[in-house]
C-alpha positions as semicolon CSV with decimal commas, in nm:
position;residue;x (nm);y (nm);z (nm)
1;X;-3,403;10,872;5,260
2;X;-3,578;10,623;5,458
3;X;-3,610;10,868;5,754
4;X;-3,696;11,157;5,543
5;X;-4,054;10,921;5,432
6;X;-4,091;10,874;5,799
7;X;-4,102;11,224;5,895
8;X;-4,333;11,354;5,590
9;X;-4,552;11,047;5,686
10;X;-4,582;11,140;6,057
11;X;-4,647;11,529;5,919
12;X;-4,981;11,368;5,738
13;X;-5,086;11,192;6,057
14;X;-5,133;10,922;5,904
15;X;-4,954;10,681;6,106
16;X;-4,999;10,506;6,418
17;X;-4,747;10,520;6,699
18;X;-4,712;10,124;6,690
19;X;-4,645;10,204;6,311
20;X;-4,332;10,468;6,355
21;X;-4,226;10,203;6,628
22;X;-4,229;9,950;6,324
23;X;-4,075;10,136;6,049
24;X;-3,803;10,277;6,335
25;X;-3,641;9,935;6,411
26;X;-3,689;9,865;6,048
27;X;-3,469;10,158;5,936
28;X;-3,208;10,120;6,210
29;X;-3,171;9,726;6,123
30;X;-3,109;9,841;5,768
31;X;-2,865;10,052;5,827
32;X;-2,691;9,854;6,036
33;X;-2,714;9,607;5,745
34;X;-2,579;9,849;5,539
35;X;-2,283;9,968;5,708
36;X;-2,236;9,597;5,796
37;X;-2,192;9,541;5,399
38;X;-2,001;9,879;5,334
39;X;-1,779;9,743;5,549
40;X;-1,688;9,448;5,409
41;X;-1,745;9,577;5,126
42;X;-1,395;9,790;5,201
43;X;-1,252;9,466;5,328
44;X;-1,252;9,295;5,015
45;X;-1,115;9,599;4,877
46;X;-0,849;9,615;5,071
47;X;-0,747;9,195;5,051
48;X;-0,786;9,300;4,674
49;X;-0,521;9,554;4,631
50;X;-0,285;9,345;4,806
51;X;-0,330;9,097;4,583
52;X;-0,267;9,291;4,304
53;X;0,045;9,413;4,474
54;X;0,171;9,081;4,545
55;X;0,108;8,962;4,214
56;X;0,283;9,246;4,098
57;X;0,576;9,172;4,286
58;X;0,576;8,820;4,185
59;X;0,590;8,939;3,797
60;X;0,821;9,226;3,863
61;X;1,189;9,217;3,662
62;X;1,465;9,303;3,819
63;X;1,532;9,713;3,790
64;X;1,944;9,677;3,834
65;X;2,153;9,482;3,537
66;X;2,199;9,180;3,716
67;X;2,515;8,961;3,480
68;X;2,702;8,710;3,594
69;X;2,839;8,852;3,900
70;X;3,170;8,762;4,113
71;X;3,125;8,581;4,455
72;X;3,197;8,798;4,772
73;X;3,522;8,687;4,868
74;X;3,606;8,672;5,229
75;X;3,273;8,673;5,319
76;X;3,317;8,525;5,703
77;X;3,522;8,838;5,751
78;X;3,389;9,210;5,831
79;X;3,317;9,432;5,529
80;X;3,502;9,661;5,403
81;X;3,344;9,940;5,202
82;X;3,496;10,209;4,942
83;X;3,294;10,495;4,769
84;X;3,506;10,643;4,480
85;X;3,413;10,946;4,378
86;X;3,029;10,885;4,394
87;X;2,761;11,085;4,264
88;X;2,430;10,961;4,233
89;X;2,077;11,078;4,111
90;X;1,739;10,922;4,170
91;X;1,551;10,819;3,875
92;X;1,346;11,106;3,691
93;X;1,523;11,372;3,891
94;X;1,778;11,642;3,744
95;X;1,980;11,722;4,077
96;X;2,233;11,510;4,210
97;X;2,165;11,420;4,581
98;X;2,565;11,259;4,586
99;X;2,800;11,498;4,484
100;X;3,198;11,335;4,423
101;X;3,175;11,165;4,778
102;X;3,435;10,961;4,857
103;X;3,544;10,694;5,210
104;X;3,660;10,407;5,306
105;X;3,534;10,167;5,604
106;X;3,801;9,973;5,742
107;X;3,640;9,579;5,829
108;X;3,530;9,614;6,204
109;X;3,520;10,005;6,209
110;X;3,192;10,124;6,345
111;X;3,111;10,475;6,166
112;X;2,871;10,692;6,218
113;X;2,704;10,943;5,935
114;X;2,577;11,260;6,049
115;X;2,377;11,528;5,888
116;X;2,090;11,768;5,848
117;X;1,765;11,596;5,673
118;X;1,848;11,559;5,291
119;X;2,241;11,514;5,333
120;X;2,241;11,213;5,161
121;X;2,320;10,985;5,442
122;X;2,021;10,715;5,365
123;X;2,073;10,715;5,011
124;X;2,484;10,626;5,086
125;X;2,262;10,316;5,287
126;X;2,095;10,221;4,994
127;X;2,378;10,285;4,737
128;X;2,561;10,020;4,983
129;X;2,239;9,747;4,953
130;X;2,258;9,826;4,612
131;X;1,900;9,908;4,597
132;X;2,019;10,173;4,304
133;X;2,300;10,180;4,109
134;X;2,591;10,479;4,154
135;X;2,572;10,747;3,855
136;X;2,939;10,838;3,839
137;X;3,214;10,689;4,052
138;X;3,210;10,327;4,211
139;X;3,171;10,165;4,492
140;X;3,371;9,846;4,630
141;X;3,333;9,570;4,884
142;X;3,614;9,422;5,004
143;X;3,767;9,561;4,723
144;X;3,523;9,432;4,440
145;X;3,297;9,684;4,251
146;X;2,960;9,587;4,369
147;X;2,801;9,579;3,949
148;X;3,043;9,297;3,987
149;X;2,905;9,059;4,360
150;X;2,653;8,848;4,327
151;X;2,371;9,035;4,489
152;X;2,194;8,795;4,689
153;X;2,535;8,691;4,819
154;X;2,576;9,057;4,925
155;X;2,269;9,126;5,081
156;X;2,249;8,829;5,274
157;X;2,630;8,941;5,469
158;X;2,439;9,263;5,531
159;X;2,186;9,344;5,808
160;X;1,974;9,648;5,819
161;X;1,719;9,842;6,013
162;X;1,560;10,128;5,797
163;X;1,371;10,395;5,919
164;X;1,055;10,248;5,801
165;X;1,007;9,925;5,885
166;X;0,741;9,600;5,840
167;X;0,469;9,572;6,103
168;X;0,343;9,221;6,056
169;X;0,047;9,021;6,195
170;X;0,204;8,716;6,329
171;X;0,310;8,632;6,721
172;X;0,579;8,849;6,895
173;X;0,836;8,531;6,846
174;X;0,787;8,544;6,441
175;X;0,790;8,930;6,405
176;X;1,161;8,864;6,560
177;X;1,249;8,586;6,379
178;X;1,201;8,763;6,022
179;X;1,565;8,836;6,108
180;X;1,697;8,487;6,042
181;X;1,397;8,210;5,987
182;X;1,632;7,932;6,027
183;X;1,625;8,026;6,408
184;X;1,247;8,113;6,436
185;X;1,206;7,793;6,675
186;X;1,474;7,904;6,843
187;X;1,336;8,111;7,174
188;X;1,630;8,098;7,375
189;X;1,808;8,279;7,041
190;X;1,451;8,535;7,025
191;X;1,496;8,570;7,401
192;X;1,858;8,697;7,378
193;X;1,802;8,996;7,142
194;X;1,463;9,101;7,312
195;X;1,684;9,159;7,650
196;X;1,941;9,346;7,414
197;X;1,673;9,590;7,273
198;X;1,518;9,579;7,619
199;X;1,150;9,507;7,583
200;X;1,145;9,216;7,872
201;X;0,911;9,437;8,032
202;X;0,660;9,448;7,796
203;X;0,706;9,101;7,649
204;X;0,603;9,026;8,011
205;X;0,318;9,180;8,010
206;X;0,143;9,037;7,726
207;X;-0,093;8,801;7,781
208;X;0,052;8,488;7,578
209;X;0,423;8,638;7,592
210;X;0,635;8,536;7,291
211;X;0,305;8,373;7,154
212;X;0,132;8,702;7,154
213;X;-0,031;8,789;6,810
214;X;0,066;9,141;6,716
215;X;-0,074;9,402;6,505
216;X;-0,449;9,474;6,472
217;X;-0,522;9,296;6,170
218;X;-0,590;8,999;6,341
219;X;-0,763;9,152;6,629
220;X;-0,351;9,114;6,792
221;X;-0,176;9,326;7,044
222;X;-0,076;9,695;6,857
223;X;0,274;9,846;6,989
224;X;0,409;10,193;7,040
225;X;0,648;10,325;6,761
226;X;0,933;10,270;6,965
227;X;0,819;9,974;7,082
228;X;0,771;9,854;6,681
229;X;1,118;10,046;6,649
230;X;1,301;9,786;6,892
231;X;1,138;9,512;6,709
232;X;1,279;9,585;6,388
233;X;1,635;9,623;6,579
234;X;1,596;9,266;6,742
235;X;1,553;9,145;6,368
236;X;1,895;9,268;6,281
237;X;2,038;9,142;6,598
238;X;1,914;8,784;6,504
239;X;2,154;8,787;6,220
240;X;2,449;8,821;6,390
241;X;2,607;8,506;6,292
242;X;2,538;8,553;5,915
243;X;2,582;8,939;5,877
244;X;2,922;9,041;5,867
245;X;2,787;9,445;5,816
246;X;2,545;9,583;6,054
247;X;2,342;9,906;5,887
248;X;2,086;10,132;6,104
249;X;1,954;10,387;5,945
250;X;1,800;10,620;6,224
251;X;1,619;10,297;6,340
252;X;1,558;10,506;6,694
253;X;1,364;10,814;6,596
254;X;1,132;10,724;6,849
255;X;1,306;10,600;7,157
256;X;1,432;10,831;7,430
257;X;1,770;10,943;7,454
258;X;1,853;10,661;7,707
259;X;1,744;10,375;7,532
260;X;1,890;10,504;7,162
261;X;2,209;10,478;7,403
262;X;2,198;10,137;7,538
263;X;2,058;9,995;7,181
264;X;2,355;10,159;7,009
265;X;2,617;9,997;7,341
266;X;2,478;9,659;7,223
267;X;2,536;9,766;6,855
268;X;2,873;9,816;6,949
269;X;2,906;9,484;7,126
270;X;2,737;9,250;6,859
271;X;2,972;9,505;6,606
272;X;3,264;9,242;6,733
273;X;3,431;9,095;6,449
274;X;3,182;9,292;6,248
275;X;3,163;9,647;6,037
276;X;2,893;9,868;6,197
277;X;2,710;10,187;5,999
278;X;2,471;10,387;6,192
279;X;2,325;10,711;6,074
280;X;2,177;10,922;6,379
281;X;2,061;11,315;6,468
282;X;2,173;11,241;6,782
283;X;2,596;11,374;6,829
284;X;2,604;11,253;7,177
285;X;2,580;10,901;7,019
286;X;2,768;10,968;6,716
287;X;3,099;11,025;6,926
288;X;3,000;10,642;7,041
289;X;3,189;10,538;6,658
290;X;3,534;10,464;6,584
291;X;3,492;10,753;6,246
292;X;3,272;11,011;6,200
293;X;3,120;11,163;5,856
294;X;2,939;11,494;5,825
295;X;2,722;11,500;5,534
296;X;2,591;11,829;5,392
297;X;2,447;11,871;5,069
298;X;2,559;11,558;4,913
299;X;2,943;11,623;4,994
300;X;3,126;11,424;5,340
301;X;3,257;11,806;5,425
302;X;3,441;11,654;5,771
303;X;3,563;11,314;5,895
304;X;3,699;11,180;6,152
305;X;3,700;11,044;6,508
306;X;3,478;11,257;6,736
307;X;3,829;11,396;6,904
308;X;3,988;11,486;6,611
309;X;3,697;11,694;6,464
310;X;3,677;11,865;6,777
311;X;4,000;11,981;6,724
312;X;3,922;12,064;6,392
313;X;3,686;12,379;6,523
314;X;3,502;12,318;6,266
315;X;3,127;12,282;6,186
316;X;3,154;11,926;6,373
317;X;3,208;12,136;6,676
318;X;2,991;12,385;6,595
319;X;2,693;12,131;6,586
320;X;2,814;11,978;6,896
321;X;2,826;12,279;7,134
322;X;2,481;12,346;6,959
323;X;2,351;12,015;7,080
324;X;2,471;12,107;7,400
325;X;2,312;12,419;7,449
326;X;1,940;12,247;7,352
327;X;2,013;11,982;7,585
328;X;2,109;12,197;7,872
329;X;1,813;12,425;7,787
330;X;1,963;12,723;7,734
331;X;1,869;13,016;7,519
332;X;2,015;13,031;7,181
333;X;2,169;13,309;6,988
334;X;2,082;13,500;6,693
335;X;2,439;13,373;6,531
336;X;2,348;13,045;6,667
């Protein structure tokens, strides 16, 4: 608007040129006023609504029926985990995304879950956090139903990596130690899971190293996804003394075929006297697990070690020559 006045004033000639100087630097310090204040303005908005959030959090009740619930027994021991006949719908929808699924998990075994996108392979991973509740069926842990553990007792013997994951503003060292505070002063421990997710490199690189604010809301060092990625899978590695059931749900979406590889080796070798889940896209690191299940619409149509469902000709080995054929580049059929 302020521009506009200038403009029909200079079409009057009524001004001087010292004048439109004048009312210029007026008009540009004002605006730059005015974004200044929009912008905080947005800022406050922002700090607002996640205050709100938190205090909602803070109020929230608990969704599940939490009663007086059994300890975990043998809880220094691997998991074992039992789905009986599990279906399971999300709240407010009418289709069942478990249909009758049913497994067991031997303590130590590490299994892999395989599927196309909607299988129902992360919502078995939350069904086993007990984030929900099953709809028919039940589910046991080390042979209790889990209605019946005490949940903080169960979540704290479990350790998982989601596919979406917390990006926080605090120094490389903390964003690692989330995994187990009682070790955040503990570099030599932080150390020791940043070589297993291999980001030495880059740790080396930063300016303050471990001390290295991350994130960009406080003006800190931003990361890659897959940098971010191997973050969140140092977190779970830091728990290895206190989490007797590793969980990644494709945690390595963005990492390169090598690295998913050597992550999922040191899986494997922190998986010592521990049950290991990993859900993947990737069958070349599926055959890596002791037991394989292949999810499709809600059922577990083939299990199995990656041998035996190779023998099995069946859609296992279907998908696997498949994977093959986009690796090696070559052109696909019609069938195909």
């Amino acid at each position: 608007m302020g521009y506009f006045w200038l403009i029909m004033e200079i079409g009057k000639d009524q001004m001087s040129l010292g004048s439109i100087s004048l009312y210029l630097g007026a008009l540009f310090q004002l605006s730059s006023h005015l974004k200044k204040t929009a912008n905080d303005g947005v800022e406050m908005l922002e700090v607002w609504r996640m205050g709100k959030d938190f205090a909602v959090l803070l109020t929230a009740k608990p969704d599940l029926p939490l009663k007086k619930n059994k300890p975990l027994p043998h809880v220094d021991n691997p998991l074992s985990v039992r789905f009986e006949n599990v279906s399971f719908r999300y709240p407010h929808r009418d289709e069942c995304v478990l249909k009758d699924v049913s497994f067991t998990i031997h303590p130590g075994e590490c299994v892999a879950f395989v599927g196309e996108n909607g299988a129902g392979k992360s919502t078995i991973v939350k069904l086993i956090c007990r984030f929900y509740d099953v709809t028919q069926g039940r589910i046991l842990i080390n042979g209790i139903d889990i209605r019946e553990i005490d949940i903080d007792q169960l979540r704290n013997a479990i350790s998982v990596v989601f596919q979406q994951f917390g990006q926080y503003g605090l120094t490389l060292a903390e964003n690692v130690a989330i995994g187990d505070l009682r070790k955040r002063d503990k570099i030599e421990e932080i150390k020791r899971v940043i070589r297993q997710v291999d980001m030495e490199e880059e740790v080396a690189r930063l300016q303050k190293g471990y001390r290295q604010i991350m994130g960009r809301e406080w003006n800190g060092t931003d990361l890659s996804g897959g940098q971010w990625q191997r973050i969140a899978i140092a977190r779970a590695f830091m728990r290895d003394s206190k989490a007797k059931l590793l969980i990644f749900d494709e945690p390595s979406s963005a990492l390169d075929d090598y690295t998913e590889y050597e992550i999922i080796q040191s899986l494997k070798q922190l998986g010592q006297n521990k049950t290991v889940i990993f859900v993947t896209h990737h069958l070349a690191n599926a055959k890596l697990a002791d037991h394989i299940l292949l999810l499709d619409q809600g059922r577990v149509i083939e299990q199995g070690d990656h041998h035996t469902l190779i023998g099995k000709k069946g859609i296992y080995m279907e998908w696997v020559n498949l994977y093959q054929e986009m690796k090696e580049g070559k052109k696909l059929s019609s069938a195909n």
